[in-house]
TORNUGU-796001 format. One line per field, with one value per residue: x, y, z of N, C-alpha, C in turn; residue number from 1; residue in one letter. Coordinates in steps of 0.2 Angstrom, whole numbers. Layout:
N
n.px	[X/...]
n.py	[Y/...]
n.pz	[Z/...]
ca.px	[X/...]
ca.py	[Y/...]
ca.pz	[Z/...]
c.px	[X/...]
c.py	[Y/...]
c.pz	[Z/...]
i	[NUM/...]
aa	[A/...]
% end
This chain:
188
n.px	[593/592/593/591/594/591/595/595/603/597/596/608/613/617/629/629/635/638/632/621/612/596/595/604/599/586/591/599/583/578/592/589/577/583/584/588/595/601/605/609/616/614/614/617/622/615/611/598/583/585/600/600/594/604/614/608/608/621/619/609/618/621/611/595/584/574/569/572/565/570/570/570/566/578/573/564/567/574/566/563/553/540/533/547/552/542/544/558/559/548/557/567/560/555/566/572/563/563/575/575/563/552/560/554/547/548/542/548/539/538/540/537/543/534/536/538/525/507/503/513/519/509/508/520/518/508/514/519/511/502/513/515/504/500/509/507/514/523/521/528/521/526/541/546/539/532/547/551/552/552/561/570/572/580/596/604/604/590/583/590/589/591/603/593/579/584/580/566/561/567/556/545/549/551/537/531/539/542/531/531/545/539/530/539/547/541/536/527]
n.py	[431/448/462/479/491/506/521/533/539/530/521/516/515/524/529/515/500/493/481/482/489/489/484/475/468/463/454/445/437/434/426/416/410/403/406/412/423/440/456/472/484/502/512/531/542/557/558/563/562/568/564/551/550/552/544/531/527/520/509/501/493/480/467/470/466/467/484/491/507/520/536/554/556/567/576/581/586/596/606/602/605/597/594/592/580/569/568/566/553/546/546/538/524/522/522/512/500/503/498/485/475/466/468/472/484/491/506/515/525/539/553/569/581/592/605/614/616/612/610/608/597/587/583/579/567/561/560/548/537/538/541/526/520/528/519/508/498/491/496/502/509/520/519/523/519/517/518/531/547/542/544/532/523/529/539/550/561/563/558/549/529/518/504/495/501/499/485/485/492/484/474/481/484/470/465/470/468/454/448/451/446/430/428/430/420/410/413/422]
n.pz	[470/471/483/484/494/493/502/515/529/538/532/531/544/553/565/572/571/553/552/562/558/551/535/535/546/541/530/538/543/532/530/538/533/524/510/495/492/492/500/497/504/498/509/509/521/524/510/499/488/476/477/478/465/457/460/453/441/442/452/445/437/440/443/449/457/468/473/486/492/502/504/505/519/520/511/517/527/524/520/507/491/490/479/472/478/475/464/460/468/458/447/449/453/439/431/436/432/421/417/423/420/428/442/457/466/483/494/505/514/523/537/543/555/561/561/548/546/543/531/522/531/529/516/512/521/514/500/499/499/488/477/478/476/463/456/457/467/482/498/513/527/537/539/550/561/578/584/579/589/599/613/617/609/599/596/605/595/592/581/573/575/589/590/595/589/574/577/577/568/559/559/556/539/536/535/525/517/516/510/497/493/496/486/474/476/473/461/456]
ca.px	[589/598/589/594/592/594/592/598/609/594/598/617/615/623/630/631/638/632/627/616/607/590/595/610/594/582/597/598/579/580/597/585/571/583/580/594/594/606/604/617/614/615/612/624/621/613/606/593/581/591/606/597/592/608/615/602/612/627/618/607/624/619/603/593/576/570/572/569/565/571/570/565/567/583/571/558/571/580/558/563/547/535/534/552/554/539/546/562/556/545/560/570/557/553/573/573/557/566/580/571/554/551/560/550/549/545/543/546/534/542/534/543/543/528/539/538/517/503/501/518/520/502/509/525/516/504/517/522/504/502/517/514/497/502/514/506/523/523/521/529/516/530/547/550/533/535/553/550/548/552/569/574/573/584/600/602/601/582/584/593/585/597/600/585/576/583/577/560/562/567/551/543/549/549/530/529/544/540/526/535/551/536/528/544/550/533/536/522]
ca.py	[437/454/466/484/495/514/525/538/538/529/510/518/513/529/528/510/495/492/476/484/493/484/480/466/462/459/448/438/435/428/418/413/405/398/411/412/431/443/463/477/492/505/518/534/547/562/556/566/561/571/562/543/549/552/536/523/521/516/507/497/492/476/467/473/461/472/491/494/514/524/541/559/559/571/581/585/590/604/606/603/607/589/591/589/574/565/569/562/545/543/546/533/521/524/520/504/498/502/493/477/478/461/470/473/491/493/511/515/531/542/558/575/585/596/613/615/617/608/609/605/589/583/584/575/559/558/559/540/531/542/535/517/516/527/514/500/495/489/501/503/514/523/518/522/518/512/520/539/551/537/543/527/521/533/541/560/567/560/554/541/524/516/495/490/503/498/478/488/496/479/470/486/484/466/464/473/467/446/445/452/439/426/428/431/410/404/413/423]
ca.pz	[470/476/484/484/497/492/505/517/535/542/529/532/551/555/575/574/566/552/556/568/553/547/530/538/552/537/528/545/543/523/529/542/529/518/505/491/490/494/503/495/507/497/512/513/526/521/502/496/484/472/477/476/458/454/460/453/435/444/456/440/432/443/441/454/459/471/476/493/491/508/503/506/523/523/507/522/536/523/516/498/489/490/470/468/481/473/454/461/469/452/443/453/450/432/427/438/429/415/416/427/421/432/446/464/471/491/495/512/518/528/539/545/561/560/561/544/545/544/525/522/534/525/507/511/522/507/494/497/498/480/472/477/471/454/451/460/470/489/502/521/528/538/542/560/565/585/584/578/593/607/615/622/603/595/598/606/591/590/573/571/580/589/587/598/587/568/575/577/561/552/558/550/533/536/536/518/509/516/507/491/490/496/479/470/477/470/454/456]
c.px	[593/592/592/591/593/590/597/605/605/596/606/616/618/623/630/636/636/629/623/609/601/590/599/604/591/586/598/590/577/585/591/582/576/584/587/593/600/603/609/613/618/614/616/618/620/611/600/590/585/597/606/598/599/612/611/606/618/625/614/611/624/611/602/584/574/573/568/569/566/575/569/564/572/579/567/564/572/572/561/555/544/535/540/554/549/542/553/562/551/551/565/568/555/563/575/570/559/569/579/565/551/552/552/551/544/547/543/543/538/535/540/540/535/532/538/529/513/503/505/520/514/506/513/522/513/506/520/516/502/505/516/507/498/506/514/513/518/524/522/527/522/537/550/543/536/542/553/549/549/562/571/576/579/589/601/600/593/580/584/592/595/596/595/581/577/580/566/559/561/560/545/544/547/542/529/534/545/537/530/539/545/534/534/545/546/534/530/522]
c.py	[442/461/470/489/503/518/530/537/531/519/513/514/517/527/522/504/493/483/476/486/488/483/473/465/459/455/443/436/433/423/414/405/402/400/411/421/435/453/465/484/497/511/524/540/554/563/560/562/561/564/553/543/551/546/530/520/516/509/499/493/484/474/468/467/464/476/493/502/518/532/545/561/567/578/585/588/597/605/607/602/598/586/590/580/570/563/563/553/543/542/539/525/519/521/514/498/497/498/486/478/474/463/472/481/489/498/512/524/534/549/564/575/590/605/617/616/612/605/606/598/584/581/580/567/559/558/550/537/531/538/527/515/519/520/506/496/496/496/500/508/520/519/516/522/514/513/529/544/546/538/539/521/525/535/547/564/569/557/549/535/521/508/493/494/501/489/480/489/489/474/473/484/475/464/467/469/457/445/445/446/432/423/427/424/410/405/417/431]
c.pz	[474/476/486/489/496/496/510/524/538/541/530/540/554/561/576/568/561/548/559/564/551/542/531/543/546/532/533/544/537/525/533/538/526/511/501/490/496/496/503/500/505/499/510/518/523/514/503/491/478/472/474/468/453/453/457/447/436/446/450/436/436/443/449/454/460/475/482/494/497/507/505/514/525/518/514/525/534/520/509/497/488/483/469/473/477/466/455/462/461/447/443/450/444/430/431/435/423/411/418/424/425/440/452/463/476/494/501/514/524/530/543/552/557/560/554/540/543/538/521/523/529/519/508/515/517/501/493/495/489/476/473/474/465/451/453/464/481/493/510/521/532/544/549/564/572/587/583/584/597/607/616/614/598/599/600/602/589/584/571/578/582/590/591/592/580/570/576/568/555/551/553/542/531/534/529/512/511/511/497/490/491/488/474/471/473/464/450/451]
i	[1/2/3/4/5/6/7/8/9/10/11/12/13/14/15/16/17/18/19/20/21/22/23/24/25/26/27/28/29/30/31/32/33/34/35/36/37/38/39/40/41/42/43/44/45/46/47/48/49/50/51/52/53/54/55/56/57/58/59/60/61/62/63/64/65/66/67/68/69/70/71/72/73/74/75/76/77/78/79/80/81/82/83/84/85/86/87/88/89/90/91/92/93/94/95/96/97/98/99/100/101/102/103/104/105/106/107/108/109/110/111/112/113/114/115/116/117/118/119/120/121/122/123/124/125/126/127/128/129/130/131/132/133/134/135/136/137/138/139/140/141/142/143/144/145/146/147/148/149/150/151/152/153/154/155/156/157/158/159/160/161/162/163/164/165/166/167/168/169/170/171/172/173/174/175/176/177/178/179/180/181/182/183/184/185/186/187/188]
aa	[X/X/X/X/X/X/X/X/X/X/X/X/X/X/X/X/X/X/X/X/X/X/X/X/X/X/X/X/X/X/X/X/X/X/X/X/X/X/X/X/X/X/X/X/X/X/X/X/X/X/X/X/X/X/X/X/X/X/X/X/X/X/X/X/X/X/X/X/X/X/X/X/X/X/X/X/X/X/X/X/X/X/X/X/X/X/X/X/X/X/X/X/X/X/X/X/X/X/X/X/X/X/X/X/X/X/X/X/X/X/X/X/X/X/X/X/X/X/X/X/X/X/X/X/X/X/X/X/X/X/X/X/X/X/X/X/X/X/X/X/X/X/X/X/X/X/X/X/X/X/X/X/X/X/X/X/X/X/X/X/X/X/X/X/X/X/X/X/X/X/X/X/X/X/X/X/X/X/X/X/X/X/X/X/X/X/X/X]
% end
């Protein structure tokens, strides 16, 4: 099984090892079980929705199980408009589906700083719950939930978690994307 992570600095593990990053923890907790399956971290630093969607055919040139979706973070920071990040992650998924229709998707929900106003912040947390129930796919309700906004968790910049904070992060994604390969063993 090979599970693809596409996502930003944050599956990049910027500032540390990236061993340290939570798609190699959540690879340690599959070798853990046993689990024949494989984690390609596809993070880069600074990815954009945009930029994910430009990547994904290359990315599909290998069969892909399941697409761990970690996007849109960097579209809030620079406010790209809500409709074009959601069009983009619908697009992403729609050309994975495509090519895997069997495939997994597990969207990770992400949330901005509030600088960008109330109605703004609103529109981009409610754009993941949205796409996971349009398209029926797994949902991490948010990413750096117990990590986000706790200095001693992140790095000065406040951004980026630092490795106590991606083993935060991986029990996070963890708890969404277990039950997924669970099913997937059984055959389900």
């Amino acid at each position: 099984m090979r599970i693809v992570f596409l996502g930003n600095s944050l599956a990049a593990g910027y500032g540390l090892d990236p061993d340290q990053a939570f798609p190699a923890l959540v690879q340690d907790k599959i070798d853990a079980l046993g689990w024949n399956a494989t984690v390609v971290n596809a993070g880069v630093s600074g990815e954009t929705t945009a930029g994910g969607l430009s990547r994904i055919d290359w990315l599909l040139r290998e069969r892909v199980d399941v697409l761990v979706l970690e996007l849109g973070g960097n579209d809030g920071l620079r406010g790209i408009a809500t409709e074009v990040t959601k069009q983009n992650l619908q697009n992403i998924i729609d050309k994975t589906q495509s090519k895997y229709p069997e495939a997994r998707i597990v969207l990770a929900g992400m949330q901005v700083p509030t600088n960008l106003g109330p109605v703004y912040t609103a529109r981009f947390r409610d754009l993941y719950p949205e796409l996971a129930e349009q398209n029926d796919v797994a949902l991490i309700p948010f990413l750096l939930e117990g990590v986000g906004g706790i200095p001693d968790l992140n790095l000065p910049d406040g951004i980026h978690p630092t490795a106590e904070g991606h083993k935060i992060v991986a029990e996070t994604v963890w708890k969404t994307l277990k039950p997924v390969l669970e099913s997937m063993q059984q055959g389900a």
